[in-house]
VOGU-3710 file (C-alpha; in Angstrom, 3 decimals, decimal comma):
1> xxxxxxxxxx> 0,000/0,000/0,000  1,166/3,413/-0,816  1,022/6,626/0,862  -1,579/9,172/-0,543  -2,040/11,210/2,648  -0,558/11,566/5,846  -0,677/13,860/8,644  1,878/14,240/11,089  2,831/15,688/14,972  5,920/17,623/14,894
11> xxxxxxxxxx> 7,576/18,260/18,485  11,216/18,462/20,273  12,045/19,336/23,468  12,575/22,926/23,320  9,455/23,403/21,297  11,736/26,045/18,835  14,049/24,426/16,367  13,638/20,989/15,530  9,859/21,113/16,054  9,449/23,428/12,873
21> xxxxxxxxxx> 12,637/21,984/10,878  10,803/18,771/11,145  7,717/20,283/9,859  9,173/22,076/6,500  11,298/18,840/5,963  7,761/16,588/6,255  6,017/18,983/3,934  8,710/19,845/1,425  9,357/16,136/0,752  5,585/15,319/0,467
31> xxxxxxxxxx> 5,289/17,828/-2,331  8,183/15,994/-4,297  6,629/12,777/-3,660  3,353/14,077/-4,684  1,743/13,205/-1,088  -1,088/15,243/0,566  0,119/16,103/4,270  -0,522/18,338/6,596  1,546/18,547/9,867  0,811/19,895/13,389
41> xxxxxxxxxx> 3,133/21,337/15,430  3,481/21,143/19,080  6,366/24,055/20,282  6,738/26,637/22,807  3,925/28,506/20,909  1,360/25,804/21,919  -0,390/23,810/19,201  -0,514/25,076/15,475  -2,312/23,888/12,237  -4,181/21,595/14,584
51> xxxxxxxxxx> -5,410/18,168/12,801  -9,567/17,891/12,747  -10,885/14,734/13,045  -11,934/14,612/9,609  -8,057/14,865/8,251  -6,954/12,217/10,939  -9,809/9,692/9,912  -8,853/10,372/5,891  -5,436/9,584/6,567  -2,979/6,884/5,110
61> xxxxxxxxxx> -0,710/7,221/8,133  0,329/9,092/11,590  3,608/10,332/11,476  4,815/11,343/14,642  7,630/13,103/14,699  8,490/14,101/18,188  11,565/14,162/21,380  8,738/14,141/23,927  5,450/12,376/25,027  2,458/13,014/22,386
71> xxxxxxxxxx> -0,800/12,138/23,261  -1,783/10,118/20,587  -5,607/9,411/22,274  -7,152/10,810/18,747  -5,111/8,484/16,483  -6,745/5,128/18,369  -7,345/2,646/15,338  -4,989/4,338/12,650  -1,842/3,101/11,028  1,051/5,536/13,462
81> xxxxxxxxxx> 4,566/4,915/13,192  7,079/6,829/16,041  10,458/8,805/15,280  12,414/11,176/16,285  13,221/15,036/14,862  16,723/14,314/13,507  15,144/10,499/12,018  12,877/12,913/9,943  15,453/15,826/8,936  17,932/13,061/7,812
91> xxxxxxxxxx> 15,572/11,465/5,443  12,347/12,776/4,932  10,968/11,227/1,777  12,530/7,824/3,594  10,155/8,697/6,556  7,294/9,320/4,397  7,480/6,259/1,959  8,220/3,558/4,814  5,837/4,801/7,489  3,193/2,355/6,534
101> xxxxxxxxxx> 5,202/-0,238/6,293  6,744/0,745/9,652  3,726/1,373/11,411  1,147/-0,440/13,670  -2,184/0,447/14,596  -2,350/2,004/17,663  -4,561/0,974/20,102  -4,667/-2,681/18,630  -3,115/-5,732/20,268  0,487/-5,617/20,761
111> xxxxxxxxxx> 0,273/-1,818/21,423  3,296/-0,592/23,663  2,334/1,817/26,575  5,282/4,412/27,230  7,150/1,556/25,278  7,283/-1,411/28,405  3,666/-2,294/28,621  3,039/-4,297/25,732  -0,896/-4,895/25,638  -3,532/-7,513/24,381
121> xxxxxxxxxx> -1,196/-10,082/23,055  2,596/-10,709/23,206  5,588/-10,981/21,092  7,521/-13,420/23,469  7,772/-16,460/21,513  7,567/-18,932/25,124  4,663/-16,868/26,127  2,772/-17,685/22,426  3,752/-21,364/22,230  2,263/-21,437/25,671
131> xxxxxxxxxx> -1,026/-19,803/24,330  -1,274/-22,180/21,581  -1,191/-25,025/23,529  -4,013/-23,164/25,920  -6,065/-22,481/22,917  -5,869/-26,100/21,868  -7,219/-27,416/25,336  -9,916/-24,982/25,862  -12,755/-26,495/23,603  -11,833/-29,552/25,497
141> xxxxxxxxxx> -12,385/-27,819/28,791  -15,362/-26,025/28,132  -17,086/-29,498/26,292  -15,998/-31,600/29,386  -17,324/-28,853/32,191  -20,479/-28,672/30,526  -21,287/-32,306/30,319  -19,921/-32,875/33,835  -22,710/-29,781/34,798  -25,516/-31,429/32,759
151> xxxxxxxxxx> -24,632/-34,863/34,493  -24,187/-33,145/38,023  -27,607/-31,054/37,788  -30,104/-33,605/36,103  -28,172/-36,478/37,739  -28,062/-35,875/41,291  -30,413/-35,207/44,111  -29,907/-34,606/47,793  -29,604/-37,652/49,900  -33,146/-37,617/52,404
161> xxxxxxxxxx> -30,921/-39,492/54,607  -28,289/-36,628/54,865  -28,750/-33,462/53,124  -25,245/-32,372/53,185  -24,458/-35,401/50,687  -26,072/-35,986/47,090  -26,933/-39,616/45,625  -27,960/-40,756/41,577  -31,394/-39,585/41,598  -31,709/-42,947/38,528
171> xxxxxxxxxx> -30,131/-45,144/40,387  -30,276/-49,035/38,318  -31,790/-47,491/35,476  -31,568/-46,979/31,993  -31,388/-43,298/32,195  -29,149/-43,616/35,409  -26,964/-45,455/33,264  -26,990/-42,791/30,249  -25,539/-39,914/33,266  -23,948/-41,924/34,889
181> xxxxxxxxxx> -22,008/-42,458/31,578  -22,272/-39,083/30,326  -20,397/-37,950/33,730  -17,969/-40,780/32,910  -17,339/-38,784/29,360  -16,823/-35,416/30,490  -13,704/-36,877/32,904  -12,310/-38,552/30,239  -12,633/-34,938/28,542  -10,576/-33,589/31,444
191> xxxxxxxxxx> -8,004/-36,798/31,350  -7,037/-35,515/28,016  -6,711/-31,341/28,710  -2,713/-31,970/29,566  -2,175/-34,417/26,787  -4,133/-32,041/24,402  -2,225/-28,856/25,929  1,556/-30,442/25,194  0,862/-31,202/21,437  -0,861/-27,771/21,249
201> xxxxxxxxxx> 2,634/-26,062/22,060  4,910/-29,138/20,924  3,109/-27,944/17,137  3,305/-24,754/17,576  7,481/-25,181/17,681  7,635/-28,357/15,443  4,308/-28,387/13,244  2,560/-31,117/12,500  5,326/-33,959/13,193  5,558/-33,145/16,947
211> xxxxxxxxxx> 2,030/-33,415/17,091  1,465/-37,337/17,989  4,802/-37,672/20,234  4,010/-34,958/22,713  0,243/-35,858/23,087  1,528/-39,599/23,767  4,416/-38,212/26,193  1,937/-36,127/27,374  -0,380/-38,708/28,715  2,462/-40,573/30,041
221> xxxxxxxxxx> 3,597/-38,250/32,277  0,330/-37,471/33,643  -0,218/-41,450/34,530  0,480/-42,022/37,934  0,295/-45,578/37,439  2,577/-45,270/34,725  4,872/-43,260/36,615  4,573/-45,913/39,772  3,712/-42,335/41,625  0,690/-41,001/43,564
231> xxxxxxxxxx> 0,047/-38,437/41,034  0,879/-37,506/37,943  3,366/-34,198/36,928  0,439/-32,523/35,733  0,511/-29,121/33,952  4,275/-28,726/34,748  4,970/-31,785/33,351  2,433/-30,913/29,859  4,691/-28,184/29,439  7,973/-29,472/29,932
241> xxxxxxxxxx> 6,972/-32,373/27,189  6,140/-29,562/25,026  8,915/-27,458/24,394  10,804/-30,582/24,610  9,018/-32,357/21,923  8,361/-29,285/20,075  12,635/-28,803/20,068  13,192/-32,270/19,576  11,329/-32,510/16,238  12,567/-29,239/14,922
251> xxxxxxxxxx> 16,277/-30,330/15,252  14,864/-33,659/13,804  13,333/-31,852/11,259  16,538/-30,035/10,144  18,523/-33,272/9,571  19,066/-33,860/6,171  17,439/-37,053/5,301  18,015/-39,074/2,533  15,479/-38,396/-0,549  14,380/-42,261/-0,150
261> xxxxxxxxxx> 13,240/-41,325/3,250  11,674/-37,668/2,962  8,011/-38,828/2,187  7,718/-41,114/5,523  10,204/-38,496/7,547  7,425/-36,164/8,668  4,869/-39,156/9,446  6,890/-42,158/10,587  10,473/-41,498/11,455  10,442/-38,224/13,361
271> xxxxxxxxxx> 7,486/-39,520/15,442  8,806/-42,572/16,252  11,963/-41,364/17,016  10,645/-38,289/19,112  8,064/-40,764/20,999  10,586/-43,463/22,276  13,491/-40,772/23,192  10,414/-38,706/25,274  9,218/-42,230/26,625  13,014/-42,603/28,030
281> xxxxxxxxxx> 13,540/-39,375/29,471  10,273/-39,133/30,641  10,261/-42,708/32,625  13,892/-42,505/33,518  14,770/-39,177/34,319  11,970/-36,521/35,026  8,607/-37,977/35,597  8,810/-39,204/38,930  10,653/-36,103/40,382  8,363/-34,083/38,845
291> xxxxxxxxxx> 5,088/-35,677/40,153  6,703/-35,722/43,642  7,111/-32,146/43,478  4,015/-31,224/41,948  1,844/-33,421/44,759  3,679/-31,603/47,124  2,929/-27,892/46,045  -1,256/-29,093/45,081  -1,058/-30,320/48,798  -0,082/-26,838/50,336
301> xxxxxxxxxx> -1,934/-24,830/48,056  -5,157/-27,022/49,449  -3,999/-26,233/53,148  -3,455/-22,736/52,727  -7,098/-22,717/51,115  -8,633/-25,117/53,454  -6,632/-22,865/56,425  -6,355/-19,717/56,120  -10,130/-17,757/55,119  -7,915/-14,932/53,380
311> xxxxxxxxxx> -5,744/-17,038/50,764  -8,548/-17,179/48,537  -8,992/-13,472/48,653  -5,600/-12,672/48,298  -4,767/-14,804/45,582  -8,270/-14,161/43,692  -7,503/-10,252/43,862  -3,600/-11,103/42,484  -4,740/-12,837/39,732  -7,793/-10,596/38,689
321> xxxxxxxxxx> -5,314/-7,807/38,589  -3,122/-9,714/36,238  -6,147/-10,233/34,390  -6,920/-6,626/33,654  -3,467/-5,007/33,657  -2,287/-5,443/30,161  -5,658/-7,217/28,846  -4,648/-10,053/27,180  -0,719/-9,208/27,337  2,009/-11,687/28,569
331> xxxxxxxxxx> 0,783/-10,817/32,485  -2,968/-11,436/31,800  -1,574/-15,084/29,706  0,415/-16,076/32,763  -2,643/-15,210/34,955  -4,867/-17,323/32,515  -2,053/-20,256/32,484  -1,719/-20,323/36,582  -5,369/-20,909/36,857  -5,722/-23,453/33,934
341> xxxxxxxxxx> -2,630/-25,542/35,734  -4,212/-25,471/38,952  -7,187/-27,135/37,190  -6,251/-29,555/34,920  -4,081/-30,574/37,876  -6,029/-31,079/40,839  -9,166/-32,261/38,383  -6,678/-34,858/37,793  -5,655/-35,800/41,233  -8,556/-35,547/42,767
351> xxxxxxxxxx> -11,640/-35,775/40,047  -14,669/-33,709/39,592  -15,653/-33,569/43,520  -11,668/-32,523/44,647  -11,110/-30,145/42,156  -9,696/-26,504/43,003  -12,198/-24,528/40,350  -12,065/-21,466/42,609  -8,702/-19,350/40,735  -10,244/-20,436/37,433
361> xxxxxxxxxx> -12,885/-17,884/38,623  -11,103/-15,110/39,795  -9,486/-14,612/36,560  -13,431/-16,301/34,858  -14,759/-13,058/36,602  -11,788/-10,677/35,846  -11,531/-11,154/32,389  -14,734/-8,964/31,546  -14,815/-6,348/33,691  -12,042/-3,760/32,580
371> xxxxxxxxxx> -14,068/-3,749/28,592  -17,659/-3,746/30,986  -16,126/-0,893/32,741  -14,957/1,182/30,115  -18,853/0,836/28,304  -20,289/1,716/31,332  -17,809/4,756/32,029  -18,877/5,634/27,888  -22,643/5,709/28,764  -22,559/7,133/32,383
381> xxxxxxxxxx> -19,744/9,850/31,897  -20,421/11,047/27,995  -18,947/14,449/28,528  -15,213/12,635/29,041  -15,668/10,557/25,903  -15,204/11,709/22,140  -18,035/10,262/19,963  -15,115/7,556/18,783  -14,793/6,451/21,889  -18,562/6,185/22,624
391> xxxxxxxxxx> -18,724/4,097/19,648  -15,823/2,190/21,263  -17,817/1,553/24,587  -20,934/-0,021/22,489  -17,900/-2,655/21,284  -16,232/-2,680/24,311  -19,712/-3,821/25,903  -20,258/-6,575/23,432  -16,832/-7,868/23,992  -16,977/-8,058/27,965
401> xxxxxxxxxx> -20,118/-10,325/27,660  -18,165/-12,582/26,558  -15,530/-12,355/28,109  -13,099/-10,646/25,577  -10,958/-8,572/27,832  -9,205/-6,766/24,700  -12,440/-4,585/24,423  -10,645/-1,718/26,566  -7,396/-2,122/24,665  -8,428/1,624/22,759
411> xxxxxxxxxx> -9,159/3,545/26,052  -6,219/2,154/27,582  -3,997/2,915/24,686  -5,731/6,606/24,524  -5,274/7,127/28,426  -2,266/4,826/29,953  -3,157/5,753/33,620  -6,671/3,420/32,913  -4,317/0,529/33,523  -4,643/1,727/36,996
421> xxxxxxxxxx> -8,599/1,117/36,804  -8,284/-1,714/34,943  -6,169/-3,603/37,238  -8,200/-2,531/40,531  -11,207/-3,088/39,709  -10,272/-6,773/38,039  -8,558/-7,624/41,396  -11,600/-6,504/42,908  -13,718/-8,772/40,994  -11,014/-11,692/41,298
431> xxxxxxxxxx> -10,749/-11,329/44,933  -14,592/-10,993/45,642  -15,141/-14,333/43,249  -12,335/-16,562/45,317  -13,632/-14,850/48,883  -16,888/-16,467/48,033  -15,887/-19,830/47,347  -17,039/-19,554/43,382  -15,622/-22,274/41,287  -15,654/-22,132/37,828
441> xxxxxxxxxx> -15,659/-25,291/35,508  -14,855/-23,523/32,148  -16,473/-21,790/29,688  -16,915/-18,366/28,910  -15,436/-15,972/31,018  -17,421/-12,919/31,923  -21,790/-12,708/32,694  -22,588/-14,882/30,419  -20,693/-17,489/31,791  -23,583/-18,699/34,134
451> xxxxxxxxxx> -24,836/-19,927/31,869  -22,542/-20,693/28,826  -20,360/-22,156/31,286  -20,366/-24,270/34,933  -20,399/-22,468/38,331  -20,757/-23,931/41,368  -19,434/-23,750/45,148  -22,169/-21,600/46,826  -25,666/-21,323/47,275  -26,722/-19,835/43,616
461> xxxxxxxxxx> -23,007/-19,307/42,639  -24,467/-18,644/38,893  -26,004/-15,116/40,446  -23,354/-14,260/42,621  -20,764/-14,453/39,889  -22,922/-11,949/37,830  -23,090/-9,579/40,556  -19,774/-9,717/40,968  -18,548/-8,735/37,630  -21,170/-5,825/37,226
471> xxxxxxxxxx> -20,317/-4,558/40,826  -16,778/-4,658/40,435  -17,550/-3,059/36,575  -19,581/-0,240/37,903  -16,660/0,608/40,260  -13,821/0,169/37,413  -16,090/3,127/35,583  -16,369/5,262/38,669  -12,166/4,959/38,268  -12,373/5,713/34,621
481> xxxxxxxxxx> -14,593/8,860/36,041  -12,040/10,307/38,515  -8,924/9,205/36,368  -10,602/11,370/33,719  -12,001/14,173/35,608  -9,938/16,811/34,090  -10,028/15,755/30,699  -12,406/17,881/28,456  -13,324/16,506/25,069  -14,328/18,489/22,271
491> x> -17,281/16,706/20,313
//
């Protein structure tokens, strides 16, 4: 794509020289390359030949051009690229030409705050081979969790001998067969999460070759019986077989083979080969250690639970936060991977009735209130919105019921102290969902979850967990509110 029109920020940090030089160098080369452009400057003067809206949303491209901080809140959704004064004066036409190709859209995922923050996804390579892998085993989750709720509500009844215990309310019949069966399927949905989880990231290093030796090495090393251990390594172990596997097969992969052999390479050799070698280490070497260690650390996380009445509030409010500080960055995946471990693991050690659902809804809850909060702040407090970013709440609402946390991405990106929101009011809904003993089975994170989803724990868990995330929503846009107080928006 070429450039047709740009418009640009010029700025330095005695708002004299370079600010202007940068201008005339901007302009002059646009007229030789036969570019519209028009360029604002920010100097000691105060801002001159001021971009509208209308020239900003025409644009090719944002230039900015600038030695200091720029708020770049009106250029949310366009194609900006970032230099400096003397990057511009060296090469103008250089600048011009390249910008698009140079440029990112601000306010989309991967956008930098003040250049550390790096928001709604991440460019660390560990962090995205982890995410695969988590993307792989969530259908698997969600399918599982839902037939284990179906089972567990139609199922079960209270026993009239004890009401504190449930029996089969079809006990020795056909239909008490058929749930009994059906809870029987959605285990053997959870049995395969960690298996499903290692191939996910062993492929997403090795392709399709490392696909069948790290799902195998991944059940293996989640067998306690195959292992001769009380548990299995669990979601430690899933990802250890994974970037081993994953490795493994891409240095296989880059052997040169002869050309009698390439056709079966990808399907029969490398497999093979990468199977038995992870079957050795695996039996040998790391699985027992590893399943020692990980029975060990699911066995004091229980007793601080069981123990202490503030863990669960302390860690729910740590990991909401994560949740909602970089909204869907590399701290909100670890968040989402923490929770997801402590899962799949104790679902495997302990089964449907032992399992430790309650961090899965801290960060369940989290994940939709920072985009809820930002609609909410768009509706209640229109006066500290443009009409963009109105539009943007309608989205951002849309996105938070259902749990898309990337929905605020533009506000933050527009206003970097809403991380502060953000994060506060996510812990607050994190916290509040762990404090009240919600656990949450998988599904879709945010309101609707209730219901496309499994909650349980408390006394009509499915209602407290909406509250939750509204209450704790409401409050994030009362942040937005006072964060923004002193902003005044021109309509």
């Amino acid at each position: 794509m070429e450039v047709k029109k740009f418009v640009a920020i010029t700025a330095c940090a005695s708002g004299i020289a370079h600010t202007y030089m940068a201008q005339s160098a901007l302009e002059d080369a646009a007229k030789e390359l036969n570019i519209e452009a028009k360029v604002e400057t920010q100097g000691t003067i105060g801002t001159e030949n001021e971009l509208t809206a209308e020239e900003i949303k025409n644009a090719d491209v944002v230039i900015i051009a600038s030695d200091i901080t720029v708020d770049k809140s009106r250029f949310v959704g366009k194609k900006l690229v970032e230099v400096d004064t003397n990057t511009v004066l060296k090469n103008p036409k250089e600048t011009i030409l390249n910008s698009i190709k140079n440029s990112t859209v601000y306010g989309a995922k991967g956008t930098k705050i003040n250049n550390k923050i790096e928001i709604g996804t991440s460019s660390n390579k560990i962090v995205r081979h982890l995410m695969s892998g988590i993307t792989d085993m969530i259908p698997v989750t969600i399918a599982a969790g839902l037939l284990l709720a179906i089972a567990n509500i139609l199922a079960f009844q209270p026993d009239p001998n004890n009401p504190d215990l449930v029996i089969w309310a079809f006990p020795e019949t056909e239909l008490g067969n058929f749930f009994s069966k059906l809870f029987d399927l959605g285990k053997v949905g959870f049995t395969l999460m960690i298996p499903i989880f290692a191939a996910g990231v062993a492929k997403s290093i090795g392709d399709k070759p490392a696909v069948a030796p790290a799902f195998i090495a991944g059940y293996i090393i989640n067998d306690a019986e195959f292992l001769g251990t009380e548990t299995g390594a669990g979601f430690l172990g899933a990802i250890i077989v994974g970037f081993g596997v994953g490795y493994l097969v891409k240095l296989l992969k880059g052997i040169k083979w002869p050309d009698f052999m390439k056709t079966i390479v990808p399907i029969l050799i490398i497999p093979t080969i990468a199977t038995f070698i992870s079957f050795v280490v695996i039996y040998y070497l790391i699985g027992q250690p590893i399943a020692s260690f990980m029975d060990k650390l699911y066995e004091m996380i229980n007793n601080l639970t069981l123990n202490y009445k503030a863990a669960p509030l302390i860690y729910g409010a740590v990991l909401g936060g994560m949740m909602g500080f970089d909204l869907g960055g590399p701290v909100n995946k670890t968040a989402m991977m923490v929770t997801s471990a402590i899962f799949v693991d104790t679902m495997t050690q302990f089964g449907p009735t032992g399992v430790n659902a309650i961090p899965q809804a801290a960060t369940g809850a989290a994940i939709a209130v920072a985009p809820l909060g930002a609609a909410i702040a768009t509706f209640l407090f229109k006066d500290k919105f443009t009409i963009d970013e109105r539009a943007l709440g309608s989205s951002a609402f849309v996105m938070g019921m259902v749990g898309v946390t990337e929905g605020a991405i533009p506000f933050v990106a527009a206003n970097p102290l809403l991380i502060v929101a953000n994060t506060l009011s996510s812990a607050l809904s994190g916290g509040l969902a762990a404090a009240a003993g919600i656990h949450f089975y998988g599904g879709v994170g945010s309101p609707l979850g209730a219901f496309i989803g499994y909650t349980t724990g408390i006394k009509y868990s499915w209602l407290w967990w909406i509250l939750i995330i509204f209450f704790a929503s409401f409050v994030n846009a009362l942040l937005y509110r006072f964060i923004l107080r002193n902003r005044k928006v021109v309509s």
